[in-house]
N, C-alpha and C positions, 0 to 999 in steps of 0.2 A: 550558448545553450538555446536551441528551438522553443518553442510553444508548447508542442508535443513533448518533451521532454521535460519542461519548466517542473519546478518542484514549489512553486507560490500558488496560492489554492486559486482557482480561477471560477469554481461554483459552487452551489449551496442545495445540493440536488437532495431530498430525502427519496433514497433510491421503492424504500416501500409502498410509495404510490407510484411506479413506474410497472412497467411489463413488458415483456419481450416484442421487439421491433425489428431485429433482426434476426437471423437462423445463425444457432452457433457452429460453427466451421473447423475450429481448430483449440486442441486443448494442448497445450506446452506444459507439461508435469515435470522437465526438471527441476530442483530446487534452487533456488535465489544462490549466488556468485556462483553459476556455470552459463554464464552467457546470456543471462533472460533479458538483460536489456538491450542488445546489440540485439538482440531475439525481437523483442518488441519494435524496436525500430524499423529490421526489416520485415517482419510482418501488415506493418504500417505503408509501408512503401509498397508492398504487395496487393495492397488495396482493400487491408483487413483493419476496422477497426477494432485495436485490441486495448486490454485489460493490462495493468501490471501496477507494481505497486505505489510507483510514483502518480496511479489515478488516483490512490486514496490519498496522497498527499494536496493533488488539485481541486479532490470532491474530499473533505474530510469528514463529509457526515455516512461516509461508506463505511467509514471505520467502523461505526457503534453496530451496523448490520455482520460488516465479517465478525468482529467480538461473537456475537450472540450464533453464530455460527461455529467459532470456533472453542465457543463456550458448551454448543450442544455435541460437539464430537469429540472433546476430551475431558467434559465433567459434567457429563450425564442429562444433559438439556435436551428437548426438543428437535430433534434433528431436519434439515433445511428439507423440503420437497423441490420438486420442481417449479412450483409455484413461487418460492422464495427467491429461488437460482434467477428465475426471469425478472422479480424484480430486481434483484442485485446487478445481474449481467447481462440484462434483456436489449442492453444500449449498442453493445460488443456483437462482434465474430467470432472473437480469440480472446485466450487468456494464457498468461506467462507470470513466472515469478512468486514468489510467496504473499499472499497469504494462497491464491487460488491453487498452487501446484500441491498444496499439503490433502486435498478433497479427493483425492485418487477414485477411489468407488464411486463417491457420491455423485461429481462431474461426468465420468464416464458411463453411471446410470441414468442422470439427467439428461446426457445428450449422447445417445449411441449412435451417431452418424458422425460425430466431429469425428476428425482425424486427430491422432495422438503422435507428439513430437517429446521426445526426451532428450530434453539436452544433458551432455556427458563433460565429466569436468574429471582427472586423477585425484581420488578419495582424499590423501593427503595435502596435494594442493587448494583444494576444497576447505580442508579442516582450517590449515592457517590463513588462507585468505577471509574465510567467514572468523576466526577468531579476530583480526585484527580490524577487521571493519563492524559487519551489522552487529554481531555478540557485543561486541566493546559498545559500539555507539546507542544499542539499546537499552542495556543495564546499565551505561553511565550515572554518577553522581548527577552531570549534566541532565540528562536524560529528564531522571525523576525530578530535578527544581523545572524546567521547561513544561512538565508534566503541571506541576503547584500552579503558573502562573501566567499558563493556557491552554485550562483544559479540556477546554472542548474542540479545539482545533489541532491540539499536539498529543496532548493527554492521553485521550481518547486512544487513538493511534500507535501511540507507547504503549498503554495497556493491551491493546489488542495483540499488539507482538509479542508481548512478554506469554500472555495467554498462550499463545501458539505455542512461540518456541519453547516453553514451559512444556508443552504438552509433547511438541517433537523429538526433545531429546532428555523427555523422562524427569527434569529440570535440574540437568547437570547436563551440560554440552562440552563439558573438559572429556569427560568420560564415557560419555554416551552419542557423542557427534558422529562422529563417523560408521559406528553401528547402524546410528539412524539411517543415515544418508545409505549405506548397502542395503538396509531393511526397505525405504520407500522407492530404489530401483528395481530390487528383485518383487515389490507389488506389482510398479506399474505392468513389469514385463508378466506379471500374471495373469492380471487384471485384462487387458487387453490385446485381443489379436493381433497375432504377429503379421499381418497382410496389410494392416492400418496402425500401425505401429512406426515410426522412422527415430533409431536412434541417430545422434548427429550433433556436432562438435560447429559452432560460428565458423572453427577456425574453418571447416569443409568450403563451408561460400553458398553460393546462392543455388549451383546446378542440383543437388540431393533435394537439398529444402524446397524448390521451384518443380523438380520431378513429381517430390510425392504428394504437393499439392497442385497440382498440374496448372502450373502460371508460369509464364512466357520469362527465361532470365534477363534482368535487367544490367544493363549497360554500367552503372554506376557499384565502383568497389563495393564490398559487403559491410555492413556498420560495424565499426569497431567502437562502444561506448563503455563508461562503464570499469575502467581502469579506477586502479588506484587513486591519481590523479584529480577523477572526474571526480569517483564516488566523493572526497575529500571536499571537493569543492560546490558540490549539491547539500551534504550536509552542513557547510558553511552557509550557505543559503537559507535553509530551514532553522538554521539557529538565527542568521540577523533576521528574520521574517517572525518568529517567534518574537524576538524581542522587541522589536518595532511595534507590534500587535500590543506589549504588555506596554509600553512607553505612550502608546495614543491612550490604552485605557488611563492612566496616571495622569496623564494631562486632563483626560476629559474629567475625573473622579476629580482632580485638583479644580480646576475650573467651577465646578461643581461645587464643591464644598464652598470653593471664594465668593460665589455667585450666593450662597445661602446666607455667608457670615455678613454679607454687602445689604442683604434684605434683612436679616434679623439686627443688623446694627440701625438702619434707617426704622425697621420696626418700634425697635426700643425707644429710637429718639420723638416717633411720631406719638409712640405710647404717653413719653414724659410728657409731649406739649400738651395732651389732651387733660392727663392730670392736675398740669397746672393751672388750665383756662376752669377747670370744674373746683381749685381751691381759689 
């Protein structure tokens, strides 16, 4: 697994004092398992620094910003300006994958020059691939103790999805998933003109995708990431990383506690001699 791809937090950015540094270029509004990581990759490879959800696992304090984000678009908060969007994604070109792809209007009236890419997945294939991966892996039992005993790095991050997907599929995704998903394609194709518009499938390759963003095709096969396979093996990652995180604090907390009973034992005994030299 690359750098760019790594799922271990590599900064500590609070994105609210940041502000846009570069022009946004590209917004990816399919929704998460129809290709948004093999998406992200070659968009990276295109010479775009993009967004996707494995940033908030590198930057995890992005998570507490999407939250409040996606706190004011499905239970009545605040709703983000432009001003928020650049702190958030002011670092980017591009954005791909959930949480960003759920902001349909809001991204498309924050940035009306990006080009708009939808990636296309068959609605049922869609259904069981997201049942047995993200749905499962976020409302896990797992999930919520990973949640208890690192919450500011995983916690956070959990909650924030459950918020979302709560909000995307009405918070029944057995019965309401697939609804969603033909409800937030028939937006985006509303939402945005059909001239800047490119629906499009990884499996196409790089000639469509490179057309409608007018960049030279590159030589190197088109990324295929993001299988089964992978996914399994990134959230195997995020759980030993979790836990690793919870095991340094226990040592330290132990250490800690040893290091006090070590002073308050020498304490005591410096107390007794002093006692005794005064009887």
């Amino acid at each position: 697994m690359s750098k760019v791809e790594s799922v271990e937090v590599q900064s500590n950015i609070d994105r609210r004092t940041c502000s846009r540094i570069k022009p946004m270029q590209v917004l990816v509004l399919g929704l998460c398992r129809t290709g948004t990581l093999s998406t992200w990759v070659a968009l990276q490879q295109l010479g775009y620094e993009t967004y996707h959800m494995t940033s908030i696992l590198q930057n995890p304090k992005d998570a507490y910003m999407w939250h409040d984000a996606l706190r004011a678009k499905y239970q009545g908060g605040k709703p983000f300006t432009r001003k928020e969007w650049d702190q958030l994604l002011g670092h980017v070109e591009a954005v791909t994958d959930f949480p960003a792809a759920v902001f349909v209007e809001e991204l498309t009236q924050a940035y009306p020059d990006a080009k708009v890419v939808l990636t296309l997945r068959d609605v049922d294939a869609w259904y069981t691939s997201m049942q047995h991966t993200i749905m499962k892996q976020t409302y896990s039992t797992l999930a919520t103790v990973m949640g208890w005993i690192d919450p500011e790095l995983f916690g956070e991050g959990n909650q924030m999805c459950r918020t979302g997907f709560d909000g995307l599929f009405d918070g029944d995704f057995e019965n309401n998933g697939k609804k969603a998903f033909n409800e937030h394609y028939d937006l985006v194709r509303r939402v945005v003109p059909a001239d800047n518009l490119l629906e499009w499938k990884p499996q196409d390759g790089w000639e469509p995708l490179c057309k409608f963003l007018g960049k030279p095709v590159p030589t190197s096969p088109f990324p295929k990431a993001n299988d089964k396979e992978v996914f399994q093996k990134k959230s195997s990652t995020v759980v030993r990383s979790t836990m690793l995180r919870f095991a340094r604090k226990l040592t330290m907390y132990s250490a800690g506690f040893a290091t006090l009973g070590i002073l308050a034992t020498y304490g005591f005994r410096a107390y007794a001699r002093y006692q005794s030299l005064r009887s």
